[in-house]
C-alpha positions as CSV (number, residue, x, y, z in Angstrom):
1,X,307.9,251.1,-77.8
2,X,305.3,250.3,-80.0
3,X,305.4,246.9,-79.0
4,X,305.4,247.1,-75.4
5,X,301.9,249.1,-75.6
6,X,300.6,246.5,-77.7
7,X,301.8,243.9,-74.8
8,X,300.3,246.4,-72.0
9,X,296.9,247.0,-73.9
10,X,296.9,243.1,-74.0
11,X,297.7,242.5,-70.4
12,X,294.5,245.1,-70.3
13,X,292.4,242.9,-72.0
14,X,293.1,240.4,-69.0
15,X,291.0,242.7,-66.6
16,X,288.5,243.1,-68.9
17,X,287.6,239.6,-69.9
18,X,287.9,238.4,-66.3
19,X,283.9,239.0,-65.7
20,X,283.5,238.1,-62.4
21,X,284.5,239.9,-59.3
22,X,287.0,238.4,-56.7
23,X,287.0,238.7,-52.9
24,X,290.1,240.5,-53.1
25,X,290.4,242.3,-56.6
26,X,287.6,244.9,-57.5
27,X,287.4,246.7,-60.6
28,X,288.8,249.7,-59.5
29,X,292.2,247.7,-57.8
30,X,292.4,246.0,-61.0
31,X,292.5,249.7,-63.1
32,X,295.1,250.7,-59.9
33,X,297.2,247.8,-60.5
34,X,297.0,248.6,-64.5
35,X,298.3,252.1,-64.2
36,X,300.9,251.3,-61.5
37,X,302.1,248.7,-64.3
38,X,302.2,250.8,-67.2
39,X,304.0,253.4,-65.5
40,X,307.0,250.5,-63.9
41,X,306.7,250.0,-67.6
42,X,307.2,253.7,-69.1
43,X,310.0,254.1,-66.0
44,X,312.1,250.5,-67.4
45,X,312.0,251.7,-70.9
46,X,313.1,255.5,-70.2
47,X,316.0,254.1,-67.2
48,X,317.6,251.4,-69.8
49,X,316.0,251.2,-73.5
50,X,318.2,248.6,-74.3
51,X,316.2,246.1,-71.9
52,X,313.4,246.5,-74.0
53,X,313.3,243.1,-75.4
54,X,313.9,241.4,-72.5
55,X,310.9,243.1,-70.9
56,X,308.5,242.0,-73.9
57,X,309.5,238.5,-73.8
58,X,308.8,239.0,-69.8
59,X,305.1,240.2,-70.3
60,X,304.5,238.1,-73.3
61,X,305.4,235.3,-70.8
62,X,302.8,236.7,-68.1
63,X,300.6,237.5,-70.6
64,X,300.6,233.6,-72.0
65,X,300.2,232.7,-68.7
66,X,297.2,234.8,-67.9
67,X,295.4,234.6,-71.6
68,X,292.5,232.5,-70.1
69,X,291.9,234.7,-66.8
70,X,288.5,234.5,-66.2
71,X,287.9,236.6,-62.9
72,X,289.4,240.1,-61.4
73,X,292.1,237.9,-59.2
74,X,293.6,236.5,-62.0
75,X,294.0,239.8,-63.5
76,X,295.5,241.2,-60.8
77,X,297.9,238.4,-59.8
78,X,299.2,239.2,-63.9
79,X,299.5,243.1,-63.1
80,X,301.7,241.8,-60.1
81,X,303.5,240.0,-61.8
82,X,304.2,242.3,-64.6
83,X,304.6,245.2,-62.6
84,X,307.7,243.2,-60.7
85,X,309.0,241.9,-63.7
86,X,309.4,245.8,-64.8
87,X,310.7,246.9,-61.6
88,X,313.1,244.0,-61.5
């Protein structure tokens, strides 16, 4: 558990290092899009614990993928992407 909030408070950091707004991604959709993925998070850990690791190696992978992301679309785009891989 532990280390999905450290994965999720990292996948945060995306949104707040991306300093420049995007046409389609505003601060406030970016916060949106972080709760709606910490809570497809909190839901896949309480519906199957034993998924756990495969859902950290899943945002680690986004995460990775996003570590540069320099504007609010970027962060979003990882928030999508996270928030289907929990769902999924």
């Amino acid at each position: 558990m532990k280390k999905f909030l450290l994965v999720a408070v990292g996948v945060a950091a995306l949104a707040v290092s991306a300093c420049s707004k995007g046409p389609e991604c505003t601060q406030e959709i970016a916060a949106k899009k972080a709760q709606d993925m910490a809570a497809a998070l909190q839901a896949a850990i309480t519906k199957d614990p034993s998924k756990a690791a495969d859902l950290t190696a899943k945002a680690q992978a986004v995460t990775a993928k996003y570590q540069g992301a320099t504007t609010l679309d970027e962060a979003c785009k990882a928030y999508d992407e996270l928030t289907a891989a929990f769902k999924g």
